[in-house]
C-alpha positions as a printed Julia matrix, in Angstrom:
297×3 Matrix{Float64}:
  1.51  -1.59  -25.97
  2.61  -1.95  -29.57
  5.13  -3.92  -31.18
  8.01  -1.69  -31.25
  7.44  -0.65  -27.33
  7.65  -4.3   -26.73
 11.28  -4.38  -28.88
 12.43  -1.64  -27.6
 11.92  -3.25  -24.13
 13.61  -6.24  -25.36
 16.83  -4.64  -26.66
 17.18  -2.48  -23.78
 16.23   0.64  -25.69
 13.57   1.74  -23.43
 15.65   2.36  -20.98
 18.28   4.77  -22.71
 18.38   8.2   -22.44
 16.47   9.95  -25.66
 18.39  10.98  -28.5
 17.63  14.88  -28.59
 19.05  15.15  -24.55
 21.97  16.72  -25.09
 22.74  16.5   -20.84
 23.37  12.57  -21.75
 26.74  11.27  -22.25
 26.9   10.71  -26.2
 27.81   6.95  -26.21
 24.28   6.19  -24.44
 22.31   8.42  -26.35
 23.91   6.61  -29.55
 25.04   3.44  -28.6
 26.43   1.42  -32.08
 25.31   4.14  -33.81
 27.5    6.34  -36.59
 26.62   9.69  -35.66
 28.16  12.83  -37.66
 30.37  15.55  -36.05
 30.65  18.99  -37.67
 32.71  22.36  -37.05
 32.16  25.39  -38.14
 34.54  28.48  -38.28
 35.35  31.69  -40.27
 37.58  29.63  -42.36
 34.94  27.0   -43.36
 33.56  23.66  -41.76
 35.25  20.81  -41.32
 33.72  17.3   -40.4
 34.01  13.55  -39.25
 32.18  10.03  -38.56
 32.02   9.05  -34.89
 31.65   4.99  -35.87
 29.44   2.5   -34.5
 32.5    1.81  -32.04
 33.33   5.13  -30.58
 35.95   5.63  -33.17
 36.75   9.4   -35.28
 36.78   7.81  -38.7
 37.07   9.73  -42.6
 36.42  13.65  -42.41
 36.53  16.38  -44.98
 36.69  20.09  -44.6
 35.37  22.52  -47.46
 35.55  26.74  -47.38
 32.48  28.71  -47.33
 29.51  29.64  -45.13
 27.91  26.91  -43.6
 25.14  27.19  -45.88
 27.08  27.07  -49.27
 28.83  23.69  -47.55
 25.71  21.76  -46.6
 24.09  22.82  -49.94
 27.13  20.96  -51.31
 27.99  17.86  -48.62
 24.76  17.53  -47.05
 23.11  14.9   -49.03
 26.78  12.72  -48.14
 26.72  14.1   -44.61
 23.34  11.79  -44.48
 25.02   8.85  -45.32
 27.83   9.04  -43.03
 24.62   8.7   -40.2
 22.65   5.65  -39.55
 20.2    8.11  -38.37
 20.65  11.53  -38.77
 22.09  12.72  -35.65
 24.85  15.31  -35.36
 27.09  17.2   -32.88
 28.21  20.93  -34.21
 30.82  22.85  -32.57
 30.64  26.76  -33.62
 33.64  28.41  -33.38
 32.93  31.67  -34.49
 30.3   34.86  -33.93
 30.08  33.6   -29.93
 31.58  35.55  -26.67
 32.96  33.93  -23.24
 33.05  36.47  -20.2
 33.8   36.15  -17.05
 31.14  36.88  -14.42
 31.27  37.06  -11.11
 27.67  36.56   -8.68
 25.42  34.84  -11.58
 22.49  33.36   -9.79
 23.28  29.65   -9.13
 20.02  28.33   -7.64
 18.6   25.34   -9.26
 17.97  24.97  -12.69
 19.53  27.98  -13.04
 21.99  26.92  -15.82
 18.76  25.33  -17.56
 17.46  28.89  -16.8
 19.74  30.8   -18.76
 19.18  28.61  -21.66
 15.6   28.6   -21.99
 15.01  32.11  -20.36
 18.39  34.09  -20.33
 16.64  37.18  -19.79
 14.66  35.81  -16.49
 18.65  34.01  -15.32
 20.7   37.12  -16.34
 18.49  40.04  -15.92
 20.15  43.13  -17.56
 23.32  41.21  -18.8
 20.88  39.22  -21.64
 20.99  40.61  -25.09
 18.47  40.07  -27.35
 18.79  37.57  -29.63
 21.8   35.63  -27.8
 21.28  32.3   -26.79
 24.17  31.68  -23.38
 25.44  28.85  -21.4
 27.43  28.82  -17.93
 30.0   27.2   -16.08
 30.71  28.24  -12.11
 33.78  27.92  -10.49
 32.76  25.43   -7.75
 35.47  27.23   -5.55
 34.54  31.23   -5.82
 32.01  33.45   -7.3
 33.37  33.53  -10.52
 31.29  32.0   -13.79
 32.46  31.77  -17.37
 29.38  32.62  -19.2
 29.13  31.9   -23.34
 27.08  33.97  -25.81
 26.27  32.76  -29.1
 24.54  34.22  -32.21
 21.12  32.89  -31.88
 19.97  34.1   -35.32
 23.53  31.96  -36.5
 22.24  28.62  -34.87
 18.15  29.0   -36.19
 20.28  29.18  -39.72
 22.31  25.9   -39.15
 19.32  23.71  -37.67
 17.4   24.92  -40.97
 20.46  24.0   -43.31
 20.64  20.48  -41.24
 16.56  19.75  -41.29
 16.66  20.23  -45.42
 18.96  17.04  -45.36
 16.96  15.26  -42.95
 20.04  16.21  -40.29
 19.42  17.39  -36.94
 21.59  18.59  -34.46
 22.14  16.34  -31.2
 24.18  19.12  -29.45
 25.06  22.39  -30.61
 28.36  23.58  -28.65
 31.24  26.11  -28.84
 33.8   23.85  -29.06
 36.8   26.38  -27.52
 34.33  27.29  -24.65
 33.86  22.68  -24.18
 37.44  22.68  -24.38
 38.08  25.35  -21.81
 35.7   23.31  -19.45
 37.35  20.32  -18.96
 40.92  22.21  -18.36
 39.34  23.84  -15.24
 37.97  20.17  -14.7
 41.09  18.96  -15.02
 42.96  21.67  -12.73
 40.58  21.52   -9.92
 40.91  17.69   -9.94
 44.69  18.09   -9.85
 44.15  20.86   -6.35
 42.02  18.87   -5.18
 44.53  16.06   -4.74
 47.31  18.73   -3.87
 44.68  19.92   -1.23
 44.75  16.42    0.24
 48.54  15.97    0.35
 49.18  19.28    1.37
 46.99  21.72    2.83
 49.21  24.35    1.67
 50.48  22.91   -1.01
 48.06  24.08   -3.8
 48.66  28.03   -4.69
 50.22  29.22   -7.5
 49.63  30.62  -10.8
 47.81  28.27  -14.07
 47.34  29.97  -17.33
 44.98  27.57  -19.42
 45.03  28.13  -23.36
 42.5   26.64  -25.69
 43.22  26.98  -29.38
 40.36  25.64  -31.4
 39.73  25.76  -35.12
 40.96  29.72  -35.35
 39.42  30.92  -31.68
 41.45  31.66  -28.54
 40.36  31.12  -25.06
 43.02  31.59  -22.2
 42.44  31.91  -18.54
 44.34  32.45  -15.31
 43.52  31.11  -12.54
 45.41  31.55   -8.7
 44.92  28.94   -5.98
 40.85  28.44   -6.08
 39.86  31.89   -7.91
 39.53  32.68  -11.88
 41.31  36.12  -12.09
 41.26  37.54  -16.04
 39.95  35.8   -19.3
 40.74  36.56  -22.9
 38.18  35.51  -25.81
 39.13  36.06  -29.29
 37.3   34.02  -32.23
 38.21  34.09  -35.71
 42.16  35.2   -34.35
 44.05  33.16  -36.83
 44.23  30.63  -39.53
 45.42  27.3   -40.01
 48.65  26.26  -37.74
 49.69  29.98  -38.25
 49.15  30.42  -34.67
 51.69  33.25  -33.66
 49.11  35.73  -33.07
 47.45  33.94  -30.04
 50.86  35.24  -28.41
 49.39  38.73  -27.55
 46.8   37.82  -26.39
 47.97  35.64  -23.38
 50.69  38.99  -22.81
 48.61  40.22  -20.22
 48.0   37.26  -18.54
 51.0   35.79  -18.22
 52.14  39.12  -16.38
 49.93  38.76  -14.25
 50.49  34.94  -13.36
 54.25  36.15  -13.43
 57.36  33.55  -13.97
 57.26  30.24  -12.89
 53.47  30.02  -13.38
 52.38  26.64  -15.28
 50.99  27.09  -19.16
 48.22  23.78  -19.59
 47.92  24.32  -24.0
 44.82  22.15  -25.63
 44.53  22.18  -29.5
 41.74  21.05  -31.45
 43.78  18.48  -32.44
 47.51  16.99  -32.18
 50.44  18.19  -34.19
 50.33  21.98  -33.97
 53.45  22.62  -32.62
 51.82  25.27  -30.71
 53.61  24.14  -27.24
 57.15  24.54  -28.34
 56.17  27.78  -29.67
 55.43  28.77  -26.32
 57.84  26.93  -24.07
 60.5   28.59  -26.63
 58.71  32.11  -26.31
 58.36  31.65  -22.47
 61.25  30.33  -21.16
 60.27  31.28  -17.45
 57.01  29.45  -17.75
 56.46  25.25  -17.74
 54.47  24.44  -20.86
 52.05  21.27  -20.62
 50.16  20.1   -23.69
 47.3   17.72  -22.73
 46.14  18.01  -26.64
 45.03  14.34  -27.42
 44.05  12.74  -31.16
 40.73  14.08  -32.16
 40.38  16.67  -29.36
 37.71  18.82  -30.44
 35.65  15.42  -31.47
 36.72  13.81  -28.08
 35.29  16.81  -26.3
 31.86  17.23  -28.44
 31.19  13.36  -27.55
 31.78  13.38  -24.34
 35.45  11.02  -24.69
């Protein structure tokens, strides 16, 4: 045993979770640690610190590819790190469908990241790297495709800076997770009051960074799911409206709107409730959302 195991025994480090498993919670894979948080989108890539505390501290956001900004940032992006970690959320060139009878044996979902075409048979694409969520209720899955080519290009970027990524997420399709967390923990306690209490119509709406992702769900099943990066820019949000159209026929009046953002102060929720007037609006859109999300908050 060398010196260092016998610190790292000594500090407790030995017995946390290593710093490249992303299925770790991020606070115990970095534990007083400054770790950097980045997000990229059509419009350009915008960043924070996640401080030694937990805390989203000083952030920046430049226009370009992510190439052109790390060329630029990335030797400062190093120094906002006491170790070169980082959590990416990609918000553009990635696609969210929903499935129904994906293969949920286990270590499936490990499966379909490592061997999509072995998890997915025909519905793999060359080239995509994918990620999966199952309704724990029905047969339904959201399933995410990505650009792999896109993410070997960003890991290369990060490694000239002496960066490397700690999890590489889309952050609309994270988002859209914990909603349908957060609705079946809210049936599930309807379920326990009332038996027959829990039906009805939710409409969940993720706007993140200029990508879309809104899905309705009745009682236990996911019915219809629209996925639109790159839809808009900025707080100009007016043409995510369309797109839930369809949807919110088919949830009718009186079904419940739950609205994240990537962050608060959009204004998005008003927008609605005024557009919508036969629908309840809930924003559950918290201070650093996106951030809150990527690290597990």
């Amino acid at each position: 045993m060398t010196i260092s195991d016998i610190k790292k025994v000594l500090n407790f480090a030995a017995f946390r979770p290593e710093p490249d498993d992303s299925t770790e919670m991020w606070g115990k894979r970095f534990p007083r640690t400054r770790s950097l948080l980045i997000n990229i989108s059509r419009e350009g890539v915008a960043w924070s610190t996640r401080s030694k505390s937990g805390d989203i501290v000083e952030g920046g956001e430049l226009q370009g590819t992510f190439e052109e900004v790390a060329a630029q940032m990335g030797d400062e992006w190093k120094d906002m790190t006491d170790d070169g970690w980082c959590g990416i959320s990609l918000n553009t060139r990635y696609v969210v469908t929903l499935e129904t009878n994906l293969s949920r044996r286990k270590g499936g979902d490990e499966l379909i990241r490592t061997n999509p075409k072995a998890a997915l048979g025909a519905r793999a694409e060359r080239g995509k790297r994918y990620a999966v969520n199952h309704n724990p209720e029905s047969n339904t899955s959201l399933l995410l495709a990505c650009e792999g080519g896109g993410i070997d290009k960003i890991e290369k970027s990060l490694r000239q800076f002496e960066l490397q990524p700690a999890r590489i997420a889309c952050g609309a399709y994270a988002m859209l997770i914990e909603l349908t967390k957060r609705v079946a923990a809210a049936r599930r306690q309807l379920l326990d009051k009332n038996p027959e209490g829990a039906g009805g119509s939710v409409v969940m709406v993720v706007c993140c960074r200029g990508s879309v992702l809104a899905l309705h769900q009745k009682e236990e099943r996911w019915l219809e799911l629209r996925s639109r990066a790159d839809l808009y820019q900025g707080e100009e949000m007016e043409p995510v409206l369309p797109i839930l159209a369809p949807l919110m026929e088919s949830a009718g009046a009186g079904a419940e709107i739950l609205f994240a953002n990537d962050d608060i102060g959009s204004g998005f929720a008003e927008y609605l409730q005024e557009q919508l007037p036969e629908n309840r609006v809930t924003e559950v859109t918290r201070q650093n959302h996106l951030w809150s999300v990527l690290t597990d908050r």
